[in-house]
DOZANU-297397 format. One record per residue (C-alpha): x, y, z; residue number from 0. Coordinates in steps of 0.001 Angstrom, whole numbers. Each point is the difference from the previous one (the first is absolute). Example, Ala and Ser with C-alpha at 12.3 -4.5 7.8 and 13.67 -1.06 7.14 Angstrom:
% residues 2
((12300; -4500; 7800); 0)
((1370; 3440; -660); 1)
This chain:
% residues 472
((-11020; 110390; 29671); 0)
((-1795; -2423; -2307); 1)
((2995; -1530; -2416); 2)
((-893; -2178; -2732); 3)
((2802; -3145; -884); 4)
((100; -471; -3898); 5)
((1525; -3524; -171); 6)
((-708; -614; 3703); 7)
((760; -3867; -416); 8)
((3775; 370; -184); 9)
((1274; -971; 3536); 10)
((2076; 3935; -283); 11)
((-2978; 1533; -624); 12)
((-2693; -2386; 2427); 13)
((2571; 889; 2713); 14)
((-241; 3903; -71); 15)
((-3381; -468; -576); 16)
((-686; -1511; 3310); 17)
((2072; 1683; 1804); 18)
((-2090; 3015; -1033); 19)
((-3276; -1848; 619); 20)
((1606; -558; 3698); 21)
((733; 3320; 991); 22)
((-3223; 1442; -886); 23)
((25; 804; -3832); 24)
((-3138; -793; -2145); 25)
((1367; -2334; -2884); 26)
((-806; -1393; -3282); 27)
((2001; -1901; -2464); 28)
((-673; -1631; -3853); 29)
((2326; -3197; -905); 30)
((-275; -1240; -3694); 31)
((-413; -3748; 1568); 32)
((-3887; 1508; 1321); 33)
((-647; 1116; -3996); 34)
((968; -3291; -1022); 35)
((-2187; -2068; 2922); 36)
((2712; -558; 2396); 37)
((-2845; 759; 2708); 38)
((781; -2414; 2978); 39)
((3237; 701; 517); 40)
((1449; -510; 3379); 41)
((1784; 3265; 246); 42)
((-3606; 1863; -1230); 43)
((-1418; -1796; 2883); 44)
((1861; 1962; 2485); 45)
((-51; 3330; -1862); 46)
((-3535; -316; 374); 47)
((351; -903; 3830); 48)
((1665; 3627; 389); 49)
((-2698; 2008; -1488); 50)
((1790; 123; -3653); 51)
((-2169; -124; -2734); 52)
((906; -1420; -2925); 53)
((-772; 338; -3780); 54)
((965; -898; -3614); 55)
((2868; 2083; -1646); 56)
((-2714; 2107; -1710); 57)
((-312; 3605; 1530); 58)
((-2990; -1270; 2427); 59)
((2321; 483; 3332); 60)
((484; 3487; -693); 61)
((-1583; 3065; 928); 62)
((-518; 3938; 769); 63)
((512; -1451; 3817); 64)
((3562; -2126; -920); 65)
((3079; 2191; 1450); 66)
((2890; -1833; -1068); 67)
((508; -2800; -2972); 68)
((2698; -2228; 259); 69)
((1968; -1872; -2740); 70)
((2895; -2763; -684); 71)
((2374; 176; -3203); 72)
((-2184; -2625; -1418); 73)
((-2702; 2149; -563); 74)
((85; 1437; -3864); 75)
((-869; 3883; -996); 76)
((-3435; -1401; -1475); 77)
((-1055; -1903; 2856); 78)
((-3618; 1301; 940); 79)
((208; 609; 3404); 80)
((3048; 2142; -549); 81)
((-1791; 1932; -2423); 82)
((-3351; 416; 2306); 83)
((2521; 1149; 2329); 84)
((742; 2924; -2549); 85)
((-2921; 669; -562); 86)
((-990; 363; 3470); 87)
((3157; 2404; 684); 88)
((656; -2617; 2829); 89)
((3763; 256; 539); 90)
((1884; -2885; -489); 91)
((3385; -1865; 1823); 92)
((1895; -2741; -739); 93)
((97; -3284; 2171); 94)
((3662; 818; 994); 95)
((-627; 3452; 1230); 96)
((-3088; -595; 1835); 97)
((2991; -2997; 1640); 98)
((2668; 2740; 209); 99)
((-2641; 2130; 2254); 100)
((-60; -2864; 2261); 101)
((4176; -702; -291); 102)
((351; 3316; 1419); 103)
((-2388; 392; 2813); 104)
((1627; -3744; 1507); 105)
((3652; -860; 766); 106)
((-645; -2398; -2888); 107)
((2266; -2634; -986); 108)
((-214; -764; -3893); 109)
((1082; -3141; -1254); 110)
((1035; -197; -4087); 111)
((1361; -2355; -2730); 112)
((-1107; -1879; -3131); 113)
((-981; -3028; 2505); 114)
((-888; -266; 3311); 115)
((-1540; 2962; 1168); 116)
((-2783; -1545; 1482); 117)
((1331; -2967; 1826); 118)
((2499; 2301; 1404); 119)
((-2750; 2673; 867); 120)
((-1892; -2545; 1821); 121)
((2854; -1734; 1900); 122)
((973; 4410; 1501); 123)
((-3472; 811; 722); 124)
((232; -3859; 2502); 125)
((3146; 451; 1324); 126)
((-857; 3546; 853); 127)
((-3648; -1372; 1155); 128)
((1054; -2662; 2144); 129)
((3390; 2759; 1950); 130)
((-3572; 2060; 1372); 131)
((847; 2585; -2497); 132)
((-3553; 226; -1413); 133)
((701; 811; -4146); 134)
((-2448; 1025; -2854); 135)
((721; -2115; -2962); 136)
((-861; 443; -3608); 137)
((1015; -2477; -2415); 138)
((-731; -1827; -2965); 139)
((-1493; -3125; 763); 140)
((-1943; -1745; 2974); 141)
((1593; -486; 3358); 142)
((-1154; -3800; 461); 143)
((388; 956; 4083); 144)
((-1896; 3541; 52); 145)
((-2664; -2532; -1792); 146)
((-258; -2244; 2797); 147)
((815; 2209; 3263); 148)
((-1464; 3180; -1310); 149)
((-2888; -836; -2452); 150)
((915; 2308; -2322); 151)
((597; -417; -3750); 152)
((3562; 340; 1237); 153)
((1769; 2221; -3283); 154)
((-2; 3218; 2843); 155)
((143; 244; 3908); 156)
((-445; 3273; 1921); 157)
((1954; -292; 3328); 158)
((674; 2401; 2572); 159)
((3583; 1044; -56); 160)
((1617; 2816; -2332); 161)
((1699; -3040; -2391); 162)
((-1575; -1588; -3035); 163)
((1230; -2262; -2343); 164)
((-764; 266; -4041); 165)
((1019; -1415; -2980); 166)
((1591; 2033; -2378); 167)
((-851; -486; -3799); 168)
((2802; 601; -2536); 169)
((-1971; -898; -3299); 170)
((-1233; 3288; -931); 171)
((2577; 2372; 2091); 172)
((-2042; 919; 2707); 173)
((2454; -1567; 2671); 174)
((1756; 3403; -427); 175)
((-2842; 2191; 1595); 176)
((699; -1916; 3254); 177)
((2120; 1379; 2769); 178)
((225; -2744; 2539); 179)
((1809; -208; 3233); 180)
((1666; -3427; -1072); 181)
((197; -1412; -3498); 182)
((516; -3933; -535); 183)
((1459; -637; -3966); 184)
((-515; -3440; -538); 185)
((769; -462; -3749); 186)
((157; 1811; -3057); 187)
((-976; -2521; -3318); 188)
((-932; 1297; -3234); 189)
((-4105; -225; 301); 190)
((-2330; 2914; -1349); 191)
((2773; 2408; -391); 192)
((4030; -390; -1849); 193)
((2572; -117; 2647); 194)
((1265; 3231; -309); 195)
((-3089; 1681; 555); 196)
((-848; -2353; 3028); 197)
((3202; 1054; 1462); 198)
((-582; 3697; -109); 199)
((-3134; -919; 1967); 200)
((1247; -1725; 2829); 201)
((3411; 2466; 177); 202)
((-2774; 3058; 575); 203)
((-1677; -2200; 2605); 204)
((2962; -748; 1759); 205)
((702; 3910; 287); 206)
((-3307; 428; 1188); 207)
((135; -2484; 3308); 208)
((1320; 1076; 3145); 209)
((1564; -3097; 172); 210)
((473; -2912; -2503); 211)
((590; -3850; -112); 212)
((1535; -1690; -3595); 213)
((282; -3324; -1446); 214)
((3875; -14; -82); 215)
((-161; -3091; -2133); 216)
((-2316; 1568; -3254); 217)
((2240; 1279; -3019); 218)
((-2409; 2513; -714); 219)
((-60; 1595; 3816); 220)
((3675; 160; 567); 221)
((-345; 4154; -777); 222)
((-2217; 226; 2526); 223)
((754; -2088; 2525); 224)
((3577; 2153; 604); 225)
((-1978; 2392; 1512); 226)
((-1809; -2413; 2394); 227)
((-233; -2437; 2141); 228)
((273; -3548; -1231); 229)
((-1049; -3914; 345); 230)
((248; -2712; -2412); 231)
((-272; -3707; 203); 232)
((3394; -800; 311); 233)
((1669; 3297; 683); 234)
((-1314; 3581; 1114); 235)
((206; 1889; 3099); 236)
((-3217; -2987; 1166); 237)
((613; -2835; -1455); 238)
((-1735; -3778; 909); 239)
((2448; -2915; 465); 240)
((-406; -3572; 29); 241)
((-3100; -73; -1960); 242)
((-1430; -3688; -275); 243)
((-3271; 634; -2017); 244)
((-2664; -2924; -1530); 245)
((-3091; 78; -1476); 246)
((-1942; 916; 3077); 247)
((2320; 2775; 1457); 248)
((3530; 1354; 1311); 249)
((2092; -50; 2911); 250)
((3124; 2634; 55); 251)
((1813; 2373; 2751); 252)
((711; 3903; -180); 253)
((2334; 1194; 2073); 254)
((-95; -2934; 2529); 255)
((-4055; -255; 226); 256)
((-1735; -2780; -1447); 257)
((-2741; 191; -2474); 258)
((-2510; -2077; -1682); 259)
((-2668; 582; -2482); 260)
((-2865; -2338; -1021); 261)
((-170; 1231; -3730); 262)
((2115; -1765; -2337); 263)
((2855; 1673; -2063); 264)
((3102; 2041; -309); 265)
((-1717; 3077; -987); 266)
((-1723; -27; 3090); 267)
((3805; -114; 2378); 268)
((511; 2720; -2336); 269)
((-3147; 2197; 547); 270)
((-112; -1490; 3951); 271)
((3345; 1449; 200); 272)
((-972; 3742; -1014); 273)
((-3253; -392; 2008); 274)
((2881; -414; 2905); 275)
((2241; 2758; -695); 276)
((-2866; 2610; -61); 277)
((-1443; -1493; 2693); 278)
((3304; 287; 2059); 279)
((-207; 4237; -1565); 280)
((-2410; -19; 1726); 281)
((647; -964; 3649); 282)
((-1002; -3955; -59); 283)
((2371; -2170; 1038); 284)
((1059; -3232; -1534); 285)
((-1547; -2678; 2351); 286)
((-3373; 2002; -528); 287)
((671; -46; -3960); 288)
((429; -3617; 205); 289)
((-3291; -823; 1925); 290)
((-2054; 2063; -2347); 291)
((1135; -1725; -3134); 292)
((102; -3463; 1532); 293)
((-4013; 775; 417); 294)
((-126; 1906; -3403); 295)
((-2661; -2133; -2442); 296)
((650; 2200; -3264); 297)
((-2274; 1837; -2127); 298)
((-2755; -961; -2699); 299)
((767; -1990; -2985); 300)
((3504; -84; 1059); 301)
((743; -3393; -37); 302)
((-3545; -906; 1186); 303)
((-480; -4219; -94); 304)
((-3695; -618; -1267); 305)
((837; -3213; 1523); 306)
((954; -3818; -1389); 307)
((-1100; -3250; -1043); 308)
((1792; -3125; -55); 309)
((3387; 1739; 681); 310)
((-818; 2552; -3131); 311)
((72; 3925; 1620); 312)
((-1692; 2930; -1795); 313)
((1174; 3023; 1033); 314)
((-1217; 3848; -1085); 315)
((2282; 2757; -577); 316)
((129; 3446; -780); 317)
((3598; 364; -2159); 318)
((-437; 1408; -3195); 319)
((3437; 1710; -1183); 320)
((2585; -2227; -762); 321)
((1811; 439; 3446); 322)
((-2356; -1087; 1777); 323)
((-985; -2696; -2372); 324)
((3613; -1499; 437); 325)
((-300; 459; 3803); 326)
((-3100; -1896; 398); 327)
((585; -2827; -2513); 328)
((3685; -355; 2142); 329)
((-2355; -269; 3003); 330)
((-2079; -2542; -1037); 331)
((2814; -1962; -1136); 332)
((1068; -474; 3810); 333)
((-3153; -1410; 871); 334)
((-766; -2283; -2916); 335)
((1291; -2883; -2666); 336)
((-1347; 2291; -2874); 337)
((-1727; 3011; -826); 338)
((-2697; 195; -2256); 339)
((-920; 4038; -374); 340)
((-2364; 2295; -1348); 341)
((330; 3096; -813); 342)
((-2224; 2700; -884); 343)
((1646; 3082; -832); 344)
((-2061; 3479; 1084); 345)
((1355; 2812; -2690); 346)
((564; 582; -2996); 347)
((2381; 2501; -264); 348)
((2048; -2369; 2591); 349)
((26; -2849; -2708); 350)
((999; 3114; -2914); 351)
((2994; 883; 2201); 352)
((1260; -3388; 2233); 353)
((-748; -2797; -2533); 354)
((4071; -787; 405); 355)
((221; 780; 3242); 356)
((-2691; -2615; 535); 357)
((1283; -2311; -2334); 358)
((3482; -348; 1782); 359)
((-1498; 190; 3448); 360)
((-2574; -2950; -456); 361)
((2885; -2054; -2331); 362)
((2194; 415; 3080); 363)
((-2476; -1308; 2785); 364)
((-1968; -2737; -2214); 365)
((1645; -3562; 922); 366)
((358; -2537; -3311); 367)
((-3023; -1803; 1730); 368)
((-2101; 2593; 992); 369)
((-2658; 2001; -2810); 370)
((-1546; 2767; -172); 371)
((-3387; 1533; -1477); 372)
((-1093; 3450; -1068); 373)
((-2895; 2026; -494); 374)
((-431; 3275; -2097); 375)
((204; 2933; 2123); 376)
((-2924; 1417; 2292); 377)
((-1432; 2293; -1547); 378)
((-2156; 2564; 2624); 379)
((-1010; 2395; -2351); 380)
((2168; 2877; -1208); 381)
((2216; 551; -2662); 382)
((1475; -2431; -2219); 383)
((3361; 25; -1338); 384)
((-998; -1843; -3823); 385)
((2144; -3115; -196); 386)
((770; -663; 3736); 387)
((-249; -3760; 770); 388)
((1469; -2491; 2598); 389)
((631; -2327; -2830); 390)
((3027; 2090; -521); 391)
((1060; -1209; 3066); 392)
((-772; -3836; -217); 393)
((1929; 46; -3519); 394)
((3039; 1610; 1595); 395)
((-318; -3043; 2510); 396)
((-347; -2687; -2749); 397)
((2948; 1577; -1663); 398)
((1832; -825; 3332); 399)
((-1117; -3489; 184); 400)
((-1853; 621; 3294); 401)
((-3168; -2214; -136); 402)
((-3175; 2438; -294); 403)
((-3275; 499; -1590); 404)
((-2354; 2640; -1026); 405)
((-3393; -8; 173); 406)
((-2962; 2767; 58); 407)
((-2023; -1876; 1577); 408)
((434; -458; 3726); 409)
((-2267; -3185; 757); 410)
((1865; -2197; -2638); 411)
((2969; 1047; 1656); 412)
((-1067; -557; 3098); 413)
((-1539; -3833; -1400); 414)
((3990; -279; -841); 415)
((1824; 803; 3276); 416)
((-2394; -2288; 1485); 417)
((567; -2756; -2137); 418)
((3683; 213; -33); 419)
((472; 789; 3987); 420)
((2134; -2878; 2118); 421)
((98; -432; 3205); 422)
((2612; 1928; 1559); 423)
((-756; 2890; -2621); 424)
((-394; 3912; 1120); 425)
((-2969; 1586; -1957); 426)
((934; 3365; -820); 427)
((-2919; 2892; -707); 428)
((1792; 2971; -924); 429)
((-1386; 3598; -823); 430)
((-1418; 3174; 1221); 431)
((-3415; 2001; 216); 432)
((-2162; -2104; -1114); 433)
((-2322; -840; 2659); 434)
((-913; -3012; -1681); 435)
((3518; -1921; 236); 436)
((-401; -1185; 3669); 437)
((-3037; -1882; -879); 438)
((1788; -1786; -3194); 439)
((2539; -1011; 2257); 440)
((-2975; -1710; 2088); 441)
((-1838; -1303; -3208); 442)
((3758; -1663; -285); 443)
((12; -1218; 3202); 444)
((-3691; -1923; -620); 445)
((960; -696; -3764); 446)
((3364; -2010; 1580); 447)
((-2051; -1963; 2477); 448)
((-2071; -993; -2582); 449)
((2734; -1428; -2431); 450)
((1838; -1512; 2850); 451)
((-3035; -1892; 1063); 452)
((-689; -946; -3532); 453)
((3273; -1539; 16); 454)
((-273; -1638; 3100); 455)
((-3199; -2029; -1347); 456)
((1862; -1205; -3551); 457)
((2405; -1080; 2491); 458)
((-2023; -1967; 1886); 459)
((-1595; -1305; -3237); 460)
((3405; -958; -1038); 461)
((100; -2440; 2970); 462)
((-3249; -1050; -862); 463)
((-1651; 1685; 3493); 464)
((-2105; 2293; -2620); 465)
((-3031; 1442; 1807); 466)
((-2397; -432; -2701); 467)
((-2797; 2405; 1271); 468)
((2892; 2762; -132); 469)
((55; -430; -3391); 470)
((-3376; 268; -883); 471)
């Protein structure tokens, strides 16, 4: 078939699409980030290294020869392609049920919840890996070790068994086209979707696994998790103990066996621990659970240290709701004095419906001596809700006495974090999809060496040691 991606930069979407490039399918995909010059990409660089061509979000990819279109929810009636599409009579299918296709040709495991999806993903398809079991693994973000051992982007894996591992999307209610042989729950927080309706999602998925694994310890999951099996952090039917954790990792014991993991926080015991119990559904034992994680690096912008200067860390990460803001900010808190953060937030219609939700998360997590800086929202392209800014959020924070600032402008910000970093301080760069936030977490990086050198020499000229041609 020749299928043609529209919005093939999303790592859903980039996933199926090579999958499809690797068994044999002619692809082509359009990403708004190519109409606006995002050309040199790293992700468009190995597209291009399986055959997939690539164009602007224009109609150009399209043709009398294109079998299939795919889409995500985040593409709007209007959008070109889509129309080209129906213009073309070229039928049409949604990202999730081109994913449900796969889901039911596999013994797939699915892994869902507000946060975590793909940490806990990524830590199933190793400990499956590394017990000989061979897994396929689609997911939402880069496996840092499929990078390094495999060479491949590392978002998808084809392996040679019957299992596969996915991550399963609740935003836009397509978890409930899956029918999975095991279903992980992780959470349920209010994020794209009211509680109520969220709930009536994951309930339907629930009845649609063979088999199911729930967060006993989540409010919102207690419906669901009657009918299933359960873990937890402190109680379930797996359940860690002794957990020491510090700003570099964990060290806890299920059921007898020791583990240790060498990414930092409590939401990672957590997400280890469901990792474990699916993994043990699925024949591993617990002494080959343990070794897999104890070699388990993590996943892109997940925690990712850009690295340090004089004791000051900058570190990239991917949280964007306010869950996973609070989880992160709680993990960088065990590794440093301070936490000076960043954050960019991705959607609008996330700021329209969270602002409160975000406002007593990052109140909760910000220390009296720690700040924090925001940015308007990125804006891909799309539609607009009129009104929707993130200095809704900063005011709510202000209100709350929680040191922060707001400013459109990114490089004055970044001038600022620079200025006021410490030694002993974590850096925090916080957002998701734009490509460009990993390098502004290395502009940082430079833009702290800098000051800290600058201060270095006034000290020096304070002891009268000045190096004049410095200055000059």
């Amino acid at each position: 078939m020749k299928i043609h991606f529209i919005g093939i930069g999303g790592v859903g979407m980039s996933a199926l699409a090579q999958l499809h490039a690797m068994g044999g399918d002619t692809v082509t995909g359009s990403d708004r980030l190519i109409s606006k010059g995002y050309t040199d990409l790293a992700l468009w660089d190995y597209l291009k290294k399986l055959n997939i061509a690539l164009f602007p979000q224009d109609g150009s990819g399209l043709d009398k020869d294109t079998n299939l279109v795919i889409l995500s929810s985040a593409i709007e009636e209007d959008n070109p392609e889509l129309q080209k599409a129906k213009e073309l009579d070229i039928p049409v299918m949604h990202r999730s049920e081109l994913l449900a296709k796969h889901v039911a040709e596999h013994r797939t495991i699915a892994v869902s919840g507000t946060s975590g999806k793909s940490t806990t993903t990524a830590m199933v398809y190793e400990i499956l890996a590394y017990a000989g079991k061979s897994p396929s693994v689609i997911t939402g973000a880069a496996i840092l070790s499929l990078q390094k051992e495999q060479g491949v982007f590392g978002n998808v894996y084809k392996g040679a068994s019957d299992l596969l591992v996915i991550e399963a999307d609740e935003s836009d209610g397509s978890i409930v086209k899956y029918r999975p042989y095991l279903g992980l729950c992780l959470n349920l927080r209010k994020d794209h979707k009211e509680i109520d309706v969220l709930q009536g999602f994951f309930t339907q998925f629930v009845k649609n696994c063979q088999k199911a694994i729930v967060n006993v310890e989540e409010d919102n999951l207690k419906a669901v998790a009657a009918h299933a099996k359960t873990f937890g952090l402190h109680h379930g039917d797996i359940h860690p103990e002794d957990i020491r954790a510090d700003g570099f990792g964990s060290d806890f014991v299920i059921n007898g066996q020791k583990f240790h993991l060498n990414i930092p926080g409590l939401h990672n015991v957590a997400n280890a621990t469901a990792a474990v119990a699916a993994a043990l559904e699925c024949g591993v034992d617990l002494k080959t659970a343990s070794e897999a994680l104890e070699k388990f690096s993590g996943i892109a912008r997940r925690f990712a240290s850009i690295g340090s200067y004089n004791n000051i860390e900058v570190i990239d990460d991917f949280a964007h709701n306010p869950h996973k803001l609070h989880a992160t900010i709680d993990a960088a808190h065990l590794r440093g004095k301070r936490v000076l953060a960043f954050y960019q937030p991705h959607a609008f219609t996330s700021v329209k419906m969270l602002t409160p939700e975000f406002v007593e998360n990052l109140s909760q997590c910000i220390g009296k001596d720690d700040h924090i800086w925001l940015t308007e929202v990125y804006y891909p392209g799309g539609t607009v809700p009129e009104g929707v800014t993130s200095k809704s959020i900063y005011e709510g924070l202000k209100r709350n006495g929680v040191n922060a600032d707001f400013n459109p402008c990114r490089e004055q910000i970044l001038a600022d974090m620079a200025a006021a970093a410490q030694p002993g301080d974590i850096l925090l760069v916080l957002g998701a999809r734009d490509p460009t936030l990993t390098d502004f977490a290395k502009k940082l990086l430079s833009a702290v060496r800098h000051e800290q050198q600058s201060k270095s020499v006034c000290q020096e000229c304070m002891l009268g040691n000045c190096c004049m041609a410095y200055h000059k």
